[in-house]
N, C-alpha and C positions, 0 to 999 in steps of 0.2 A: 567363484561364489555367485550365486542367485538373487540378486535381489526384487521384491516390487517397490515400484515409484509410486502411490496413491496419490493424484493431486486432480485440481479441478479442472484448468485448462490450460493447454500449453502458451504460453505468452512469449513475446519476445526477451523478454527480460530475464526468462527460463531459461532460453536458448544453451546457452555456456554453458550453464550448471548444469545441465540435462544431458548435455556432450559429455562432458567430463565422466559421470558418472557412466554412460551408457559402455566409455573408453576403456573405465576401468573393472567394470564390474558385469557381469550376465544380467542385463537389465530391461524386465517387464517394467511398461510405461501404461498407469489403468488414469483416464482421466475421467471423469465424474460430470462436467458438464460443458464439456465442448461444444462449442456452438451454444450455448444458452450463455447471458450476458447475466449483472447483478440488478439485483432491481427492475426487472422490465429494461435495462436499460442495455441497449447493445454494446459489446466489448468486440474491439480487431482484435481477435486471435491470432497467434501463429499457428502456418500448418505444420501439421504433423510430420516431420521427414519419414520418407516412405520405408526407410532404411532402418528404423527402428523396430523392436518388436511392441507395440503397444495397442489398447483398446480404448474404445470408446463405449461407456456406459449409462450414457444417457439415454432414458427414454419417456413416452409418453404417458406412464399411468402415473397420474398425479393425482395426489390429494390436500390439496388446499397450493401451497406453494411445493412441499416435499415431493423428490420425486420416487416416488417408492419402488417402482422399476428397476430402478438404479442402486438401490439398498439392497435390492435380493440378487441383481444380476454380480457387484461386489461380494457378498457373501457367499456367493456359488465361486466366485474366482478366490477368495480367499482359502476355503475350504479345501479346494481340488488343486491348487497350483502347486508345480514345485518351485521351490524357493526357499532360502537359509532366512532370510530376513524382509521386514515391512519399512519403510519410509514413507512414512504420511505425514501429509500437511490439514488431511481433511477426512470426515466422516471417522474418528480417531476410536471413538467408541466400539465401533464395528471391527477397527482394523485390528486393534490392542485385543479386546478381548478374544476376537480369533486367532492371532499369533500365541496370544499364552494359552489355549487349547491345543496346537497345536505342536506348542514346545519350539518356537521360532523367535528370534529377535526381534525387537522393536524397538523403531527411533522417528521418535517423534521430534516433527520438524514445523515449528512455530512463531508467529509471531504478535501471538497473539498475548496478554496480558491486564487486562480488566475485567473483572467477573463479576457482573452487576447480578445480584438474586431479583429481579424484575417480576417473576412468577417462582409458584411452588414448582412445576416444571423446569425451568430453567433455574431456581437453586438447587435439586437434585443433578441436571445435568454441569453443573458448576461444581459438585462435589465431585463428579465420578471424574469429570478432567483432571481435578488435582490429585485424583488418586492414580487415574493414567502418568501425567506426568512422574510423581513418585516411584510409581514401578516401573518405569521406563527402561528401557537398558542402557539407553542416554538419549539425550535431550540435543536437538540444533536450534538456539535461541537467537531470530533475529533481531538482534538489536537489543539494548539494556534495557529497556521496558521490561522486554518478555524474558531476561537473563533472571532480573531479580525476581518475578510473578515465581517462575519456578524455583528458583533456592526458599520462596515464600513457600511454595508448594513441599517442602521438606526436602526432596531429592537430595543426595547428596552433589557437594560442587563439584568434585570431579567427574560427573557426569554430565555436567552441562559444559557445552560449547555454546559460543557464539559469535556472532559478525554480524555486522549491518546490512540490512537489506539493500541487494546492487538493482540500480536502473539502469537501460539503455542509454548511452551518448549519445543524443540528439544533434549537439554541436556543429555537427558535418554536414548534416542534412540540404540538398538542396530549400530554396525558399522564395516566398515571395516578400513582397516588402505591403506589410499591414497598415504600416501610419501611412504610408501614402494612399492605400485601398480605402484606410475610412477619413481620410485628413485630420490625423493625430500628428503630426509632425513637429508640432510646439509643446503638447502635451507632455505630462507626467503620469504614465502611465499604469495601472495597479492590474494585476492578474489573476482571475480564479480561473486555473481550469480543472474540470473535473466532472462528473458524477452530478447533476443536482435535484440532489436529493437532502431530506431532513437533515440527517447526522451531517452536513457539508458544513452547518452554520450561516447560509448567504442572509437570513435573515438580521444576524449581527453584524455582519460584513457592510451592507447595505445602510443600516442605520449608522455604522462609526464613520461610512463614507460618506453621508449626508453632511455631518458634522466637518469633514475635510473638507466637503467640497464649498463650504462658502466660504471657507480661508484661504482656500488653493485654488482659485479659477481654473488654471488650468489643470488639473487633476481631473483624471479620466479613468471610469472604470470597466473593465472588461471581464465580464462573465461567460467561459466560453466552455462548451460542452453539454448535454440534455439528459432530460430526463423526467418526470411526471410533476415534479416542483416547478418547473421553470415557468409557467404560465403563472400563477401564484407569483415568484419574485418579481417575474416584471412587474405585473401591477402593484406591487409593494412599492417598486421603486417608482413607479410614475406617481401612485397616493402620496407619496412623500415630496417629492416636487424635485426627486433627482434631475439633474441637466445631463448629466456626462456621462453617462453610460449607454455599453452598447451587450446585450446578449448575442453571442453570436451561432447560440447552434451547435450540433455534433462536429470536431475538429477529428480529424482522419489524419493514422499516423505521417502521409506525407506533410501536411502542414503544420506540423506540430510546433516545429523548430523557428516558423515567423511569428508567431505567437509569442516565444519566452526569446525573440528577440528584441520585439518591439517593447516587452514591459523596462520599468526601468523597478517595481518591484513586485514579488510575489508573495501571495496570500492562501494559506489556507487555513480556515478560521473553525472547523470542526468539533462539533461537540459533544457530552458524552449525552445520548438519546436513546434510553430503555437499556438495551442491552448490545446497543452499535456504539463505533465509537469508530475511530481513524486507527487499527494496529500497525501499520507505518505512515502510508502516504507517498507512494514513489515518484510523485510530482515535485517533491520537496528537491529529490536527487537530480531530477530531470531540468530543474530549474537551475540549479547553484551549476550544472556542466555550462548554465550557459552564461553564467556569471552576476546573477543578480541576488540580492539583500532579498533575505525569505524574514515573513512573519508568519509565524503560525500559533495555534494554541496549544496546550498542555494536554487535547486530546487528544496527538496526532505522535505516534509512537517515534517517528524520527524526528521531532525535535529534541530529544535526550542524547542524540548523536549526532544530528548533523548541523545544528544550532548551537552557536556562541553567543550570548545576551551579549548587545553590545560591539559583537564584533564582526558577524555575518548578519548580522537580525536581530529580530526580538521573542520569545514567548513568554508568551501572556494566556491568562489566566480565558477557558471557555466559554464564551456567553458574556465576555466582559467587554464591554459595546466600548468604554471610557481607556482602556487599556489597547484596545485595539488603534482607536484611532488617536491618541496619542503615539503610537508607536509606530503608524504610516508616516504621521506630521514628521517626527526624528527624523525617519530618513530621506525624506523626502524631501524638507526644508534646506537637507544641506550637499551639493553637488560633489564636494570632496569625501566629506564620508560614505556614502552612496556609491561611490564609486570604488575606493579601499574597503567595505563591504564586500560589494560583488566579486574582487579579487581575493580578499577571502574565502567565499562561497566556492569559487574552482578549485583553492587549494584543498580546500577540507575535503570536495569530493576527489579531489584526484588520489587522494590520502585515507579515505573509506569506503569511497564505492571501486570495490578493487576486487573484479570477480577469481583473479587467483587465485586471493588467499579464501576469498569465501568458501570455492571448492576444496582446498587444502584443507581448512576446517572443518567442513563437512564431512569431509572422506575421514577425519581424524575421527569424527564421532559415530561413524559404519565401523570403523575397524575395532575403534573402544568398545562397541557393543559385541560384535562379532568374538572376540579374547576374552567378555567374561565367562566364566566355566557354567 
């Protein structure tokens, strides 16, 4: 059987699932923005293995941020390809409505689940996805978020599959040693890494950490990764009269792993802004392999799975400055729970971020679509 792969860019986190399929099925790979990062902000891709059959459809005629290039060079490959079936993660609109023109399968592969109407445009586009998902020929939902968005979406359930979204183990990684690089080595350490940008939240991140920090001396915060915000947070946090922070810049996946060794907790404090929002968070998984107590907020789609209140972390409510930083003080205050947290946090991922069954899943809901008449 034939299938196409429609997705954005190949990542390492892809890797597996991307083998899997190409193993078991005739598989065109169209990726959509290789080489272009989100937000202005650059993304380490992975390369392409040369052994695949796949394209890259990115190009240069662009209009505003859209790249329109890319809309028509997709619609030219959707139209003329052979192929039984679509698997998209993106550009859905395009890819749905040309597989049921042209009498082909489609399975729509998401993880997304919020649909803020923010404009007349984006509530019309918010109607036609849930009527994608409903006609779907099934659904690969990662994660409970986006399980129930579409049972909300009518579909029926036995079309929807789902699993948690898998990160790479980092765990192995060679590394340097950070507290000693910045002289944290007494410190209690707190971690954002990521993207910063708006939807991240470091503005509330920043203010509940003020609040810590003149309880906790030693409490230190680190913001690490960039992006068009990052100039703006700093000076937030110096106007505020932070002591213990350090920005530290774009973090490259070799060093990824001294980073979420040195924190003793992890943060991602994301909010729901316009019509962005956190649809997982693969830092959340990235973190717990390495064993430490995650807080995040309710906007950030793996907290419905990969957080236990209480018993790995906390989530708390978006935007909630007073929630947050009561719930750094919890863990942070106490060196035995803090520490039977983070041994929670391995267990749970070794227990959901499980790329076998993810694939198994997945392949169950190609074949379910593939068998309806």
């Amino acid at each position: 059987m034939k299938i196409i792969v429609v997705h954005p860019a190949h990542m390492d986190y892809r890797q597996e699932v991307f083998e899997s399929l190409n193993k078991k099925y005739d598989t065109t790979f169209i990726f959509t923005k290789q080489g272009r990062g989100q937000e202005g902000v650059r993304e380490e891709q992975a390369t392409i293995p040369p052994e695949w059959k796949s394209k890259v459809l990115k190009s240069d005629l662009l209009i505003g941020r859209k790249d329109i290039g890319m809309y028509l060079r997709l619609i030219k490959e959707l139209l003329s390809g052979k192929y039984d079936l679509v698997l998209t993660s993106t550009s859905w609109y395009i890819c749905w409505l040309i597989a049921r023109i042209r009498g082909k399968k489609f399975v729509f592969m998401t993880e997304f689940w919020y649909w803020q109407d923010s404009s007349l445009m984006r509530k019309i586009l918010n109607r036609f996805t849930k009527i994608i998902v409903k006609n779907s020929d099934s659904v690969f939902a990662m994660g409970t978020n986006a399980y129930l968005s579409c049972i909300k979406s009518g579909i029926k359930e036995e079309r929807v599959f789902m699993h948690p979204q898998c990160a790479v183990d980092y765990s192995k990684l060679s590394t340097f040693n950070l507290r000693a690089r910045y002289n944290l080595e007494d410190e209690k350490v707190i971690l954002f890494l990521g993207r910063i940008v708006k939807v991240k939240g470091l503005d509330y991140l920043i203010e509940s950490f003020l609040r810590l920090e003149h309880e906790e001396k030693n409490a230190f915060l680190i913001i690490a990764g960039d992006g068009p915000d990052r100039i703006k947070y700093e000076i937030l946090a110096k106007e505020l009269g932070i002591k213990n922070f350090l920005f530290t810049g774009r973090v490259s996946k070799k060093e990824i792993s001294s980073y979420y060794i040195a924190c003793d907790l992890f943060i991602l404090p994301s909010i729901f802004y316009k019509q962005s929002y956190e649809p997982w968070g693969l830092v959340i998984n990235e973190a717990m392999a390495f064993s430490k107590p995650i807080v995040a907020t309710n906007a950030v789609g793996a907290s419905a799975d990969m957080i236990e209140n209480d018993c790995n972390g906390y989530i708390v409510e978006e935007k909630n400055v007073e929630e947050l930083y009561k719930s750094m003080k919890k863990i942070l205050s106490n060196e035995e729970s803090m520490k039977s947290m983070g041994i929670k946090s391995r267990e749970i991922f070794e227990n959901k971020n499980n790329y076998s069954n993810f694939c198994k899943i997945l392949n169950q809901s190609i074949e379910y679509a593939i068998k309806l008449p």
